[in-house]
PDB file of the backbone (N, CA, C, O) and the ligand in Angstrom, with CONECT records:
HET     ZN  A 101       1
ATOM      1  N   UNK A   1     -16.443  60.696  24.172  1.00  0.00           N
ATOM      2  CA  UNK A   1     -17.103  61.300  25.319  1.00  0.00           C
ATOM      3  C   UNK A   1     -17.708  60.219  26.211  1.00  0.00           C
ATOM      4  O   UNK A   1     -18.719  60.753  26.667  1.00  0.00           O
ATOM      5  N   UNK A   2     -17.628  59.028  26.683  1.00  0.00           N
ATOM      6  CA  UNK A   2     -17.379  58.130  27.679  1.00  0.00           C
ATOM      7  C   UNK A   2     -17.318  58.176  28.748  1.00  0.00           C
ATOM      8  O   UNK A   2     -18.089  57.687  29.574  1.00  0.00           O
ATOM      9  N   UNK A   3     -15.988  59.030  28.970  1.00  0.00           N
ATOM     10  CA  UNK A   3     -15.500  59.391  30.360  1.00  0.00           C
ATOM     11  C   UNK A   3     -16.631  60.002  31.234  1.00  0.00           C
ATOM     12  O   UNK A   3     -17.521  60.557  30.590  1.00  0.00           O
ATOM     13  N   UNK A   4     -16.736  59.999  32.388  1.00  0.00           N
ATOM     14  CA  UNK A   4     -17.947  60.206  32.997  1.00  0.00           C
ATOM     15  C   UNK A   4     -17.801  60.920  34.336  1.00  0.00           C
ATOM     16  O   UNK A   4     -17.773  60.106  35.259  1.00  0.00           O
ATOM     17  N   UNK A   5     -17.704  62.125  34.708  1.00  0.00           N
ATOM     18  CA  UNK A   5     -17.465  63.106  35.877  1.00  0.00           C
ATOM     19  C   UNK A   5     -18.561  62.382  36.834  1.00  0.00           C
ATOM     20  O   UNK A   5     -19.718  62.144  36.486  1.00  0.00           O
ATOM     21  N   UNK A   6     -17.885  62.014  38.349  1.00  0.00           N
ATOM     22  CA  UNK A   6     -18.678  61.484  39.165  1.00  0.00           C
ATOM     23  C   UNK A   6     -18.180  62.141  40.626  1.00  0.00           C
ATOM     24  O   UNK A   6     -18.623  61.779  41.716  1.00  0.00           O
ATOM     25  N   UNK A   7     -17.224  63.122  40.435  1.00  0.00           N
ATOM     26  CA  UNK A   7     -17.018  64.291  41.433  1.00  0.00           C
ATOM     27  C   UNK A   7     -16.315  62.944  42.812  1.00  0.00           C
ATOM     28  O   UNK A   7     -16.471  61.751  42.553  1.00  0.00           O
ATOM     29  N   UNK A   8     -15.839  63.221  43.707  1.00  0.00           N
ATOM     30  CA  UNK A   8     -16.638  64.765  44.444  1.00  0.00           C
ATOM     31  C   UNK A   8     -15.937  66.130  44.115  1.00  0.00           C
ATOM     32  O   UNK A   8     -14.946  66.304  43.405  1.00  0.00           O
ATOM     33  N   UNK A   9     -16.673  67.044  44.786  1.00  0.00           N
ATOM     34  CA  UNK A   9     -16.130  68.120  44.195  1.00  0.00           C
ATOM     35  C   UNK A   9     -14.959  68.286  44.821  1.00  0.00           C
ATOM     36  O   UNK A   9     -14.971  67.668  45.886  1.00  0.00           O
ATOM     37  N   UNK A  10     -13.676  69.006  44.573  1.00  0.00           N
ATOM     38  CA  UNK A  10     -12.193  69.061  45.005  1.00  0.00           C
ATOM     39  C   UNK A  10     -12.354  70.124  45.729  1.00  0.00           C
ATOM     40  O   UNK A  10     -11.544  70.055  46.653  1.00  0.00           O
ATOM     41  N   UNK A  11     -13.047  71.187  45.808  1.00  0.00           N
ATOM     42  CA  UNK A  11     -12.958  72.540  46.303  1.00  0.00           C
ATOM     43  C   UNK A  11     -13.464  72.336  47.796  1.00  0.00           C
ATOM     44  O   UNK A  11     -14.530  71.734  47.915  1.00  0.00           O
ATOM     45  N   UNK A  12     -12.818  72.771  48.952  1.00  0.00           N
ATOM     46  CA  UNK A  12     -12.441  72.801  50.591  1.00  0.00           C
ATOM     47  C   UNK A  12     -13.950  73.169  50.944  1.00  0.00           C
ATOM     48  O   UNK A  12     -14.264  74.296  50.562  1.00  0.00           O
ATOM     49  N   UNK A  13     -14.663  72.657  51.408  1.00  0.00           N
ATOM     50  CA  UNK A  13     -15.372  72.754  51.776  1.00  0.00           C
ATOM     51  C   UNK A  13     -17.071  72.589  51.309  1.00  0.00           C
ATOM     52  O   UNK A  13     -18.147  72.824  51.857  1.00  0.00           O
ATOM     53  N   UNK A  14     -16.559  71.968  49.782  1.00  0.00           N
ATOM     54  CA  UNK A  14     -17.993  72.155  49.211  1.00  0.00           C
ATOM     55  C   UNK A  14     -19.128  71.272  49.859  1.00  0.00           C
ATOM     56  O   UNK A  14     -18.986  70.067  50.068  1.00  0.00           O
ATOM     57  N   UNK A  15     -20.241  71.973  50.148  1.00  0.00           N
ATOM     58  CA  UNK A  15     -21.317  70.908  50.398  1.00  0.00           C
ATOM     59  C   UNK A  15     -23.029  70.734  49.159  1.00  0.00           C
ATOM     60  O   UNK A  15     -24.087  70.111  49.236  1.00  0.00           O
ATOM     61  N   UNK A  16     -22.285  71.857  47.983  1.00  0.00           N
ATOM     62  CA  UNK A  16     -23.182  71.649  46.863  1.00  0.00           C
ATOM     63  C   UNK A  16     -23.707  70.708  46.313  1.00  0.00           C
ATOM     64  O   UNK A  16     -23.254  70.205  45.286  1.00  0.00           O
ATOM     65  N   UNK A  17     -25.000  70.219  47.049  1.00  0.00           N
ATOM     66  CA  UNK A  17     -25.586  68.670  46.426  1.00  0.00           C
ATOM     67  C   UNK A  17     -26.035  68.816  44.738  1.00  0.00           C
ATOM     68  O   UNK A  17     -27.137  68.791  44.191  1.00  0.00           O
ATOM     69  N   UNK A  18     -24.856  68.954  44.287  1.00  0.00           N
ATOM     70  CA  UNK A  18     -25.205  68.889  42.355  1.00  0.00           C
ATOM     71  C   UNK A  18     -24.960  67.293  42.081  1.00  0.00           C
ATOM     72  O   UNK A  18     -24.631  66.434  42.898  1.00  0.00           O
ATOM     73  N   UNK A  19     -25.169  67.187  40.957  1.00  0.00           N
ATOM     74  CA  UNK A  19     -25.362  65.815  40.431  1.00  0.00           C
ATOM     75  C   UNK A  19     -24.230  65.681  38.970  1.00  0.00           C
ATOM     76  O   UNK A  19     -23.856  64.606  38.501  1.00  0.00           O
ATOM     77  N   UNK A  20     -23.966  66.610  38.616  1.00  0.00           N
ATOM     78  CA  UNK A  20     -23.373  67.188  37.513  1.00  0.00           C
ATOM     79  C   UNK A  20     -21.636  67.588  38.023  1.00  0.00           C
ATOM     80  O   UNK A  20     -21.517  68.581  38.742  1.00  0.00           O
ATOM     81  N   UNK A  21     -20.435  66.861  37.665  1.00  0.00           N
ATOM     82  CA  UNK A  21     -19.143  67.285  38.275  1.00  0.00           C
ATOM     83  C   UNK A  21     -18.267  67.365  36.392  1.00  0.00           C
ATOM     84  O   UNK A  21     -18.485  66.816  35.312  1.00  0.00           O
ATOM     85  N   UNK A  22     -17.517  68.121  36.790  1.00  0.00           N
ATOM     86  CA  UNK A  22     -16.482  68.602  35.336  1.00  0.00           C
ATOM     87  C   UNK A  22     -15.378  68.601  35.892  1.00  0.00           C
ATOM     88  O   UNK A  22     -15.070  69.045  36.998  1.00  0.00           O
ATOM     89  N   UNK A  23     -14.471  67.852  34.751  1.00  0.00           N
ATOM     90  CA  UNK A  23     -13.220  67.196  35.354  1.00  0.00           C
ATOM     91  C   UNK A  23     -12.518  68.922  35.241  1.00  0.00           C
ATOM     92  O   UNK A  23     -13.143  69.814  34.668  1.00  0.00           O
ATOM     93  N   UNK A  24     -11.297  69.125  35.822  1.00  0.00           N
ATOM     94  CA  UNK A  24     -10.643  70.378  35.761  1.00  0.00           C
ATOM     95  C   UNK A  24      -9.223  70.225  35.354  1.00  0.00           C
ATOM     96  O   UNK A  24      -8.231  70.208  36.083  1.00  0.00           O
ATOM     97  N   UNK A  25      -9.327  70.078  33.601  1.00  0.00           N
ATOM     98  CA  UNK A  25      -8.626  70.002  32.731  1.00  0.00           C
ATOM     99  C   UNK A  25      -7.575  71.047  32.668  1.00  0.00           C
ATOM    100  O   UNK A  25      -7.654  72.111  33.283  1.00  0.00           O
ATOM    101  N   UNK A  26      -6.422  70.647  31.773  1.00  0.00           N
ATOM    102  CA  UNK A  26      -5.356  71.922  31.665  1.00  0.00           C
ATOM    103  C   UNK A  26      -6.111  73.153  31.337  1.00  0.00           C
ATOM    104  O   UNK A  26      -5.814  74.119  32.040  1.00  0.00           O
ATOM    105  N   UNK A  27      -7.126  73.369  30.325  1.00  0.00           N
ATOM    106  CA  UNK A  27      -7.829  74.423  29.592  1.00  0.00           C
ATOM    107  C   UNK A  27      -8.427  75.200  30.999  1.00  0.00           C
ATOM    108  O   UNK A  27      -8.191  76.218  31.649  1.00  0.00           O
ATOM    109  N   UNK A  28      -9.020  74.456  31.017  1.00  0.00           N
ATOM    110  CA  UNK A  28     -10.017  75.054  32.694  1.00  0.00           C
ATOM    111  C   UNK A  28      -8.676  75.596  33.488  1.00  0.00           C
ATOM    112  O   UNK A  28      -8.185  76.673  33.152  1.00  0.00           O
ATOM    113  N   UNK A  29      -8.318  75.106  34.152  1.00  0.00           N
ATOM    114  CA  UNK A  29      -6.404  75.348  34.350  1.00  0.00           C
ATOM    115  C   UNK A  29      -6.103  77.083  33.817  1.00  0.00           C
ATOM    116  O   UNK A  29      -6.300  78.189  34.320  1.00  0.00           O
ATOM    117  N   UNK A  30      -5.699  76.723  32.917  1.00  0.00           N
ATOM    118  CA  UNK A  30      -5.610  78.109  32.420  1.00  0.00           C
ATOM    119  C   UNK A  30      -6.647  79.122  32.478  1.00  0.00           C
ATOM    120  O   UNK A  30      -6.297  80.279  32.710  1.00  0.00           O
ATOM    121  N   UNK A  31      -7.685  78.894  32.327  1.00  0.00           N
ATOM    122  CA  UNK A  31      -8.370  79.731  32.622  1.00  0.00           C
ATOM    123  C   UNK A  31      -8.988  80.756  33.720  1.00  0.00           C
ATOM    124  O   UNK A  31      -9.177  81.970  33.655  1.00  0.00           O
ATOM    125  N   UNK A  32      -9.296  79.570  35.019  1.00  0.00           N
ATOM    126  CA  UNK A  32      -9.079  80.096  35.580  1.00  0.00           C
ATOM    127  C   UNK A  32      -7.867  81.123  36.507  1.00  0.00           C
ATOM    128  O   UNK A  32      -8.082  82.053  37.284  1.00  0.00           O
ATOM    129  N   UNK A  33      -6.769  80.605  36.122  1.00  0.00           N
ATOM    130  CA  UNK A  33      -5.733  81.412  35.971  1.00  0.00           C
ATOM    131  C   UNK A  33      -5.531  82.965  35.512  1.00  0.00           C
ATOM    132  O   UNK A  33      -4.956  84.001  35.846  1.00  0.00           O
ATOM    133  N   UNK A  34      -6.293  82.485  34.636  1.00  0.00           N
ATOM    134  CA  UNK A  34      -6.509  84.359  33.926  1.00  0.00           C
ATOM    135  C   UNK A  34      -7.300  84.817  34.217  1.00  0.00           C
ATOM    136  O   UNK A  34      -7.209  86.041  34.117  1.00  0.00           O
ATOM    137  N   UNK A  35      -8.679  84.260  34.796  1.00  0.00           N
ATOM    138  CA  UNK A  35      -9.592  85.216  35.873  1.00  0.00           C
ATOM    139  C   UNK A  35      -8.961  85.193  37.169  1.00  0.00           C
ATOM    140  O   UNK A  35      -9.750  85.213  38.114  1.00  0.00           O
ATOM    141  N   UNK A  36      -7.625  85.152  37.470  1.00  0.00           N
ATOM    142  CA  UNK A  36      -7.677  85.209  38.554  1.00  0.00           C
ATOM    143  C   UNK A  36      -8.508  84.222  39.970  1.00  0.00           C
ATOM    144  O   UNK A  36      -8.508  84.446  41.180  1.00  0.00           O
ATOM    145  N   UNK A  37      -8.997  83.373  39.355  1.00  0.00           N
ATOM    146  CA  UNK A  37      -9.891  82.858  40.596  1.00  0.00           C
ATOM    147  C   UNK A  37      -9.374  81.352  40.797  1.00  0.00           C
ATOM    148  O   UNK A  37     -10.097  80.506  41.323  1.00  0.00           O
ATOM    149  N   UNK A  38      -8.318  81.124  40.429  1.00  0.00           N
ATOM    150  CA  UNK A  38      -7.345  80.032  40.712  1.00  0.00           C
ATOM    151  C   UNK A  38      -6.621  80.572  42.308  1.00  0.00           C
ATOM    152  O   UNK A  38      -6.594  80.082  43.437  1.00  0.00           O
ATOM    153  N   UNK A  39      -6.180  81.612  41.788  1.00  0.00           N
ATOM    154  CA  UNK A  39      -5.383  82.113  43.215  1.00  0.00           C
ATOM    155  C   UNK A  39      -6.345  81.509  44.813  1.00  0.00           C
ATOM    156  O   UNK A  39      -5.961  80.847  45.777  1.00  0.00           O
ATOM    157  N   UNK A  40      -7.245  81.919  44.580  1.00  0.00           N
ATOM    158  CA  UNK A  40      -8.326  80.977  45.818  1.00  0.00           C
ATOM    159  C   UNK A  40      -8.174  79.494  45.941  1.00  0.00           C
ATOM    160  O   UNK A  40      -7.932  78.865  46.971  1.00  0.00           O
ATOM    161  N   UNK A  41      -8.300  79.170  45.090  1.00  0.00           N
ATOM    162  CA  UNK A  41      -7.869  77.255  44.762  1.00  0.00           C
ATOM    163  C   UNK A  41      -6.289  76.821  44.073  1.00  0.00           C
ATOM    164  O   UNK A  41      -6.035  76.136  43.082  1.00  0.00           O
ATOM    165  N   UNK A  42      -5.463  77.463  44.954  1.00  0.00           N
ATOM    166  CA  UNK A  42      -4.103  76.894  44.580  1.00  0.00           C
ATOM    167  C   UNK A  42      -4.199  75.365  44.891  1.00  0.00           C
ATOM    168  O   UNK A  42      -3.340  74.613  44.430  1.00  0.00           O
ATOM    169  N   UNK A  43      -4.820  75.074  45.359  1.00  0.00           N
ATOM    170  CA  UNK A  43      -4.593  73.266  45.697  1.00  0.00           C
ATOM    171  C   UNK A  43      -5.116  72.079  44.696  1.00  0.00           C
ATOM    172  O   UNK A  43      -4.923  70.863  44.703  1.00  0.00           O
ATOM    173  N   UNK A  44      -6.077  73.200  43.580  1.00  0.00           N
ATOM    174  CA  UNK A  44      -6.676  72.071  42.937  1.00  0.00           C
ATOM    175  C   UNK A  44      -5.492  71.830  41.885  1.00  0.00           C
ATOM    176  O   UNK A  44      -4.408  72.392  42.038  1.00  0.00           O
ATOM    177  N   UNK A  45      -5.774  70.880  40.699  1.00  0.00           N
ATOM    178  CA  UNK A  45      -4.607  70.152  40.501  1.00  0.00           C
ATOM    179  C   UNK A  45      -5.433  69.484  38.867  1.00  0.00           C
ATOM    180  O   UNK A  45      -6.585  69.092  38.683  1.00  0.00           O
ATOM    181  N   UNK A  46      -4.487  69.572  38.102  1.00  0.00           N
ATOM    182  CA  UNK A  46      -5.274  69.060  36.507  1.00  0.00           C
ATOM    183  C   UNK A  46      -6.022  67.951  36.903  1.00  0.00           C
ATOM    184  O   UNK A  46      -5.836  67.543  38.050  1.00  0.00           O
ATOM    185  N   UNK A  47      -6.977  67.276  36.062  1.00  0.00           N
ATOM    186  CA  UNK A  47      -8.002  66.438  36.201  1.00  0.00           C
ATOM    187  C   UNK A  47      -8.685  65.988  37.350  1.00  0.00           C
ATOM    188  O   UNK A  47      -8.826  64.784  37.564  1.00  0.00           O
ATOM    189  N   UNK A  48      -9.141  66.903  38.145  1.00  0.00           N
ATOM    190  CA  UNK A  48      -9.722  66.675  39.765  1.00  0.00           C
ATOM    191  C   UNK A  48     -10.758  67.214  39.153  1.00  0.00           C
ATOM    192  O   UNK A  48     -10.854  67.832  38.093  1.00  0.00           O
ATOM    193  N   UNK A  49     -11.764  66.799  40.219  1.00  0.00           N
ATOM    194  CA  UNK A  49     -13.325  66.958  40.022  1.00  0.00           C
ATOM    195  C   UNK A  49     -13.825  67.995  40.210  1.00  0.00           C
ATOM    196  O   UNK A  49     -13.620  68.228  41.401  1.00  0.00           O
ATOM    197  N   UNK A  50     -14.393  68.831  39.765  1.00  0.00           N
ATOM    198  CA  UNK A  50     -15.490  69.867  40.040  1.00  0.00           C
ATOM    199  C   UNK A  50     -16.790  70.024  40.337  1.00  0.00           C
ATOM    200  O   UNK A  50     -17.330  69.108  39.716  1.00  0.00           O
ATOM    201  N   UNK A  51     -17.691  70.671  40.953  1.00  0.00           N
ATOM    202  CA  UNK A  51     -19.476  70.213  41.211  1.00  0.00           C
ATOM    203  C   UNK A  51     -19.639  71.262  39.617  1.00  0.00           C
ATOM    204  O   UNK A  51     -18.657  71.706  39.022  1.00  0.00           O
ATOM    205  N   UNK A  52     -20.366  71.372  39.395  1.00  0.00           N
ATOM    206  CA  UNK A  52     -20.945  72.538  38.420  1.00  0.00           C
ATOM    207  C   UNK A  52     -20.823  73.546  38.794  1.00  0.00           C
ATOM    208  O   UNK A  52     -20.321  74.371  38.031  1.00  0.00           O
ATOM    209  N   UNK A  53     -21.220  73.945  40.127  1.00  0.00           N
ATOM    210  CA  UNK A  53     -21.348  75.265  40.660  1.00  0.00           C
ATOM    211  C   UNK A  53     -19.999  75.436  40.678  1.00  0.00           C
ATOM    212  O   UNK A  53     -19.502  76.348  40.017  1.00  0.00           O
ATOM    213  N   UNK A  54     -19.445  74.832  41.216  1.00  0.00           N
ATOM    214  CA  UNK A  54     -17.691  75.932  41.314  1.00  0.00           C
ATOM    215  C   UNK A  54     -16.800  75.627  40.292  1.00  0.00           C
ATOM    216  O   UNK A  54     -15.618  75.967  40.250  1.00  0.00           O
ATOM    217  N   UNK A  55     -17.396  74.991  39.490  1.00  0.00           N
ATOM    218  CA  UNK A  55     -16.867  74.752  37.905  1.00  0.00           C
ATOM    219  C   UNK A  55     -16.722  75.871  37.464  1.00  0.00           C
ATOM    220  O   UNK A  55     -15.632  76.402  37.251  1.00  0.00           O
ATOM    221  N   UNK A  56     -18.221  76.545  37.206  1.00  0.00           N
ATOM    222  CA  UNK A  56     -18.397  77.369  36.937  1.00  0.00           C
ATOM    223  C   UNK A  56     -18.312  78.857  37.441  1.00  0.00           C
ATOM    224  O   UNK A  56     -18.536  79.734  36.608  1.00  0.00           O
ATOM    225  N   UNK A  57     -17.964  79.270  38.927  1.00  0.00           N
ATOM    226  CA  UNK A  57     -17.589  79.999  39.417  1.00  0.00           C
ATOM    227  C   UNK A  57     -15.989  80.384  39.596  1.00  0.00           C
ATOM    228  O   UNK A  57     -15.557  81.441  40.055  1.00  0.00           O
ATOM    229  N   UNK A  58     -15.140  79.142  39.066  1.00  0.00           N
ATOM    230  CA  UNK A  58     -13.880  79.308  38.879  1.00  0.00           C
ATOM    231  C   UNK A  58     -13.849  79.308  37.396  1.00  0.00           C
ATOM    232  O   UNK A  58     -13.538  80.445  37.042  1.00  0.00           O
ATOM    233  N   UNK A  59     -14.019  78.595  36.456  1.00  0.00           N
ATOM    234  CA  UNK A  59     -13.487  78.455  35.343  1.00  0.00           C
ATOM    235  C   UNK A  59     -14.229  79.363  34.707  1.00  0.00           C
ATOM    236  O   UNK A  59     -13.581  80.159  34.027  1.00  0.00           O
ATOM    237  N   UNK A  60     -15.350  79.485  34.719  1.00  0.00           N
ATOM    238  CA  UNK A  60     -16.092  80.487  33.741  1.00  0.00           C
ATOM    239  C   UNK A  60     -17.515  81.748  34.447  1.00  0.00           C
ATOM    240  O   UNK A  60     -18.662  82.046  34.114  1.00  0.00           O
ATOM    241  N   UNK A  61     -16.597  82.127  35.490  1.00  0.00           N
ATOM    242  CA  UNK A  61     -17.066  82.964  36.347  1.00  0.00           C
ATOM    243  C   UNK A  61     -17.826  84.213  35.600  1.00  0.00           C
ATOM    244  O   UNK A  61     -18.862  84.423  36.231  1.00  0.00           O
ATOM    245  N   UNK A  62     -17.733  84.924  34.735  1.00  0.00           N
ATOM    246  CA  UNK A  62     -18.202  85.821  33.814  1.00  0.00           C
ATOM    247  C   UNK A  62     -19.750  85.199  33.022  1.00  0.00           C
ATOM    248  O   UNK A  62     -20.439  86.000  32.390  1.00  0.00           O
ATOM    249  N   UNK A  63     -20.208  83.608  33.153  1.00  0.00           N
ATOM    250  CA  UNK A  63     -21.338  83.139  32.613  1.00  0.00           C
ATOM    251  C   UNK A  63     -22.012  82.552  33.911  1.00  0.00           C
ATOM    252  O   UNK A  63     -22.870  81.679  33.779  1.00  0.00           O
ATOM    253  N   UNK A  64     -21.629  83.030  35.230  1.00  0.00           N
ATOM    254  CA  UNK A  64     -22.639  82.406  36.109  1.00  0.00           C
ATOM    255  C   UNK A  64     -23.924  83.265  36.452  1.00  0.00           C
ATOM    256  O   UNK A  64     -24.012  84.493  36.469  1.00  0.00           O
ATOM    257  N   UNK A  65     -24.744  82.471  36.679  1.00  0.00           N
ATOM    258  CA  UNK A  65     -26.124  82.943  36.152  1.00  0.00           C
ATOM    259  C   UNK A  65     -26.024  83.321  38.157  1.00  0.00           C
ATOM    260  O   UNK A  65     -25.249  82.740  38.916  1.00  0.00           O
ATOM    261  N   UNK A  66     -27.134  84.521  38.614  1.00  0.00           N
ATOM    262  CA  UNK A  66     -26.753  85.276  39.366  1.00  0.00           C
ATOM    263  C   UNK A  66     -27.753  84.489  40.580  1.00  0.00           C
ATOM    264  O   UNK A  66     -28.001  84.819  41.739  1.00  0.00           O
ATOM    265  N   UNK A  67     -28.179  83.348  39.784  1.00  0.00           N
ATOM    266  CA  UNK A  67     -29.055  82.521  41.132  1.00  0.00           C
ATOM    267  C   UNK A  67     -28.504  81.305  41.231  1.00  0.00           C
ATOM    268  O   UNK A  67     -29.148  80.390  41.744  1.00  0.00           O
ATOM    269  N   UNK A  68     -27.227  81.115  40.754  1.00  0.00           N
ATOM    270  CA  UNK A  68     -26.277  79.928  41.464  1.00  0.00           C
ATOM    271  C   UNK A  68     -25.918  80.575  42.678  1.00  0.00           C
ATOM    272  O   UNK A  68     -25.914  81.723  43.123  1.00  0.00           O
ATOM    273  N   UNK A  69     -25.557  79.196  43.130  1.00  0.00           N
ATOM    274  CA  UNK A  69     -24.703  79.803  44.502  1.00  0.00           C
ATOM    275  C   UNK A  69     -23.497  80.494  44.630  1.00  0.00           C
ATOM    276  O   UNK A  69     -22.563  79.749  44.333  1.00  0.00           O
ATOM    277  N   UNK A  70     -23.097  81.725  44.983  1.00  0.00           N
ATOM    278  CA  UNK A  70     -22.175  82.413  44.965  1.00  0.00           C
ATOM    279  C   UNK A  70     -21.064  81.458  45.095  1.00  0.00           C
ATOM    280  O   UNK A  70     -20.948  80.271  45.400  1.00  0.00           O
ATOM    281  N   UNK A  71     -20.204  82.532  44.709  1.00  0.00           N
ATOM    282  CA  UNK A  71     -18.185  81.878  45.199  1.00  0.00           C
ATOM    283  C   UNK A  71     -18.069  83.070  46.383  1.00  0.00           C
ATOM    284  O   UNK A  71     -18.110  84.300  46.381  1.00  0.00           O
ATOM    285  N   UNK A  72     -17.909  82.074  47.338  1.00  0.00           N
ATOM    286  CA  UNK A  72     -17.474  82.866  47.968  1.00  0.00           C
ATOM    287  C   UNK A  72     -15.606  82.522  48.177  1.00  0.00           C
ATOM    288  O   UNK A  72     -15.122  81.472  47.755  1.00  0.00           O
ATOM    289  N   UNK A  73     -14.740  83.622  48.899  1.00  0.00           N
ATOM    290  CA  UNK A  73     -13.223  83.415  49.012  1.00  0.00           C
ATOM    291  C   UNK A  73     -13.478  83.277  50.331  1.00  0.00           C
ATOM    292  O   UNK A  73     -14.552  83.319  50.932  1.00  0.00           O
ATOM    293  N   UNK A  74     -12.063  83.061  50.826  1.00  0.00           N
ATOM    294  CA  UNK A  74     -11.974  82.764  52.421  1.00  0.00           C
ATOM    295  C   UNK A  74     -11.937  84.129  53.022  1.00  0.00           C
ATOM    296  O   UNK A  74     -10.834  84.676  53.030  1.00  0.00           O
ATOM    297  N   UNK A  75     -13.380  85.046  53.739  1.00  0.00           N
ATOM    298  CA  UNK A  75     -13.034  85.743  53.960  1.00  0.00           C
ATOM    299  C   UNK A  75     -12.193  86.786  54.796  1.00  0.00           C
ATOM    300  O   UNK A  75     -12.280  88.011  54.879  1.00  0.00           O
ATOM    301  N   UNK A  76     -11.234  85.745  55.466  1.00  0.00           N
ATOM    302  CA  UNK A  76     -10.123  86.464  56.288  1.00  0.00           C
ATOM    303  C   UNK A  76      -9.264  86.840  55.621  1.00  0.00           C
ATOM    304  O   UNK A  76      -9.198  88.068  55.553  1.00  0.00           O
ATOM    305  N   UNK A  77      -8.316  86.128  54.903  1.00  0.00           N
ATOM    306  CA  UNK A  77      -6.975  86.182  54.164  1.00  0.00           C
ATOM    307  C   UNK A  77      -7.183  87.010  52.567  1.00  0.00           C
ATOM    308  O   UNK A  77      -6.576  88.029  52.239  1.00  0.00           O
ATOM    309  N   UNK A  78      -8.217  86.254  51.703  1.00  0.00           N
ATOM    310  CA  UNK A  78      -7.918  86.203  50.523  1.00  0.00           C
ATOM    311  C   UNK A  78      -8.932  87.812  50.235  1.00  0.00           C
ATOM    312  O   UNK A  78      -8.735  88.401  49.172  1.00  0.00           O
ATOM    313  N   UNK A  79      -9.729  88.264  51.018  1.00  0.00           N
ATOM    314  CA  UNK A  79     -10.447  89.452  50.165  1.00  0.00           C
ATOM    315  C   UNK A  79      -9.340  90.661  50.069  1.00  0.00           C
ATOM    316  O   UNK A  79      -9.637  91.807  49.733  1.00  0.00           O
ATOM    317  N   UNK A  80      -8.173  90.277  50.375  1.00  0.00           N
ATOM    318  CA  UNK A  80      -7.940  91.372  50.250  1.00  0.00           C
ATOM    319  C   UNK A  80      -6.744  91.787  48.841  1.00  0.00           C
ATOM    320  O   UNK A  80      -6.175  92.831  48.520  1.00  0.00           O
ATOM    321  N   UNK A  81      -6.756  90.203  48.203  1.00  0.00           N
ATOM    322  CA  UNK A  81      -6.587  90.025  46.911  1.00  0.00           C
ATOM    323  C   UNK A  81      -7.461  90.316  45.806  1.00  0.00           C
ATOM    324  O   UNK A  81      -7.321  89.961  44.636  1.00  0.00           O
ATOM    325  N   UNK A  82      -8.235  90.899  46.237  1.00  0.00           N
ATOM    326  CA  UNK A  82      -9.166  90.691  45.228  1.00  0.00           C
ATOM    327  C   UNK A  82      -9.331  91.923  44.299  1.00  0.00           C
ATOM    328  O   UNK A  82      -9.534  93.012  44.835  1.00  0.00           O
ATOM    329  N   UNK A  83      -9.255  91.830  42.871  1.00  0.00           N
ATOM    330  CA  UNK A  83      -9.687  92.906  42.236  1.00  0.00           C
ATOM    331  C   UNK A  83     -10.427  93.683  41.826  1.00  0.00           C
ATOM    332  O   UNK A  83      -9.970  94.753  41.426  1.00  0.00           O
ATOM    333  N   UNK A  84     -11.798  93.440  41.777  1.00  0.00           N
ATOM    334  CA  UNK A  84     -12.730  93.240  41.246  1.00  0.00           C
ATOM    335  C   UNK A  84     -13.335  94.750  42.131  1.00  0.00           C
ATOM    336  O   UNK A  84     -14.487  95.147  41.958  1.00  0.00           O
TER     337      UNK A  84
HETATM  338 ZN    ZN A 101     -18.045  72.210  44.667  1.00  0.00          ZN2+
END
């Protein structure tokens, strides 16, 4: 455990001043895949950087605590993918 996340974050537009970035591994990869919340971030790409916040709003969206900063989608195109 060495390796050391120093971001920036990969996601279009982030301006989340976190201090904390998580690399976005195959696992994460898949995962968000199966929540569905990859489809929003088709561009990110195995081992690219994440902030925390959209780490966690993509990869493990079901444990974000409800006073992070939202995910938001692009809301022209993509809400109307949405399942939820
Ligand atoms: Zn971010």
């Amino acid at each position: 455990m060495v390796q050391k996340n120093h971001g920036p974050c990969s996601v279009r537009n982030c301006n989340n001043q976190v201090t904390r970035f998580h690399q976005f591994t195959s696992l994460a990869y898949e995962k968000a895949q199966k929540k569905g919340t990859y489809e929003a971030h088709t561009y990110l790409r195995i081992g690219q950087q994440l902030c925390h916040s959209h780490y966690m709003s993509i990869v493990e969206p079901y444990h974000t605590q409800k006073s992070e900063v939202p995910f938001f989608l692009e809301p022209d195109k993509e809400n109307s993918n949405r399942k939820y």
